[in-house]
C-alpha positions as CSV (number, residue, x, y, z in Angstrom):
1,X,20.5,-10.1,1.7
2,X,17.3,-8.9,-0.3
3,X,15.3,-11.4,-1.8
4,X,13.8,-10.4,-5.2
5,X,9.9,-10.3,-5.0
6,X,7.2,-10.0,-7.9
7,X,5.9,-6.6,-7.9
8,X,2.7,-4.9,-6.9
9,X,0.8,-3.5,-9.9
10,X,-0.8,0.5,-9.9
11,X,-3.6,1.2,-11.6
12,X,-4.0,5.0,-11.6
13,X,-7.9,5.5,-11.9
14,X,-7.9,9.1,-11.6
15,X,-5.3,11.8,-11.2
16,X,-6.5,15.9,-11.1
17,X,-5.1,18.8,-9.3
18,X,-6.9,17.8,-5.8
19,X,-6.3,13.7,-5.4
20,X,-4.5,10.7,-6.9
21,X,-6.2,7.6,-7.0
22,X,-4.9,4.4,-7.3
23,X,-5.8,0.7,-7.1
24,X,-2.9,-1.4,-6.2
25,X,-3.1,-5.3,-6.7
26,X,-0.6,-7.5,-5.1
27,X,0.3,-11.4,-6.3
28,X,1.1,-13.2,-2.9
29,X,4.7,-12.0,-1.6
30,X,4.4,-8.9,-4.0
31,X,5.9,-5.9,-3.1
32,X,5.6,-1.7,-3.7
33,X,9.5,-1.6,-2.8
34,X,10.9,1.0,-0.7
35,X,9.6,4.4,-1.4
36,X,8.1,7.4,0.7
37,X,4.7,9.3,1.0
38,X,5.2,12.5,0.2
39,X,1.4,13.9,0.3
40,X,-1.2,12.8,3.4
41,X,-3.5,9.5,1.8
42,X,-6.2,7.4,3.0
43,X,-6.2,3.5,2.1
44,X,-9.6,1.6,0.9
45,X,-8.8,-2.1,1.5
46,X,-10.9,-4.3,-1.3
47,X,-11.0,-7.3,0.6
48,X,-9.3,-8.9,3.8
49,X,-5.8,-9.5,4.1
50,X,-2.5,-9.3,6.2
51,X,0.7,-7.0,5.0
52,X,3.9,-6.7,6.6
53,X,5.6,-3.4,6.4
54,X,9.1,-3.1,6.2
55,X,9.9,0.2,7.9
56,X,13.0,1.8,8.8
57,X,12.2,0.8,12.4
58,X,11.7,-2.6,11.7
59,X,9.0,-5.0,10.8
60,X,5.3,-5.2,11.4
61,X,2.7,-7.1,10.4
62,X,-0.7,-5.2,9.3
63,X,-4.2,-6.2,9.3
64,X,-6.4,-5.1,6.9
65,X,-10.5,-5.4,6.7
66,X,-12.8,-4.5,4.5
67,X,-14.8,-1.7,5.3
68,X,-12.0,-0.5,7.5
69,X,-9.9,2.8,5.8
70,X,-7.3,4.1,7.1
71,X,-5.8,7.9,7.3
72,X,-1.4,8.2,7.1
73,X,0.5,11.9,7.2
74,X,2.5,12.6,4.4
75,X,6.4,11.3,5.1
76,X,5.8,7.7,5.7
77,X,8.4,5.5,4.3
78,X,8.4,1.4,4.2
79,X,8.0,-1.4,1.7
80,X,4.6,-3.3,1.5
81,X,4.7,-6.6,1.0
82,X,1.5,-8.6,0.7
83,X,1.8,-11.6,3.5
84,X,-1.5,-13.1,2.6
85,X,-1.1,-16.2,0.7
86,X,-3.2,-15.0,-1.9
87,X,-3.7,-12.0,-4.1
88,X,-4.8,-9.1,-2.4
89,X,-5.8,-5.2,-3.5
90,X,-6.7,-1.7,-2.0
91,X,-7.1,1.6,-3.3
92,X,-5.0,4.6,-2.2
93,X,-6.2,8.0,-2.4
94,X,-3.4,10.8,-2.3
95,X,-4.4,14.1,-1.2
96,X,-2.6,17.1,-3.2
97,X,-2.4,20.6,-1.6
């Protein structure tokens, strides 16, 4: 059974014909809901915290620093949910072709 989560708030900060750019803020327990990655993006954790990732493969639980971006290829698909206990943020930049 799914339970029903608050929601993770975008913030598009800039959006041109080469990237997308946008700061994503998460309550504790807030989610992005399911959805995949259809471009290549880099993620720009604002402070410390803990995610789990719901993934079609099951769950796991990321650690995030920051300081400490990270690279994905285009055609990820999961459901973020923010596991820290309080609110966390990061920045995802989408690169377009």
């Amino acid at each position: 059974m799914a339970t029903k989560r608050a929601q993770a708030t975008p913030t598009t900060q800039a959006d041109n014909e080469r990237v997308t750019v946008t700061e994503w803020r998460f309550p504790p327990g807030a989610e992005t809901g399911w959805h995949r990655h259809g471009r290549d993006y880099v993620v720009v954790p604002l402070k410390d915290g803990k995610l789990l990732l719901e993934t079609p493969e099951g769950e796991v639980i990321s650690e995030l620093r920051l300081g400490k971006s990270y690279f994905r290829n285009a055609g990820v698909e999961h459901n973020v949910i923010n596991a820290s206990g309080e609110e966390f943020a990061f920045v995802e930049i989408e690169m377009k072709p």
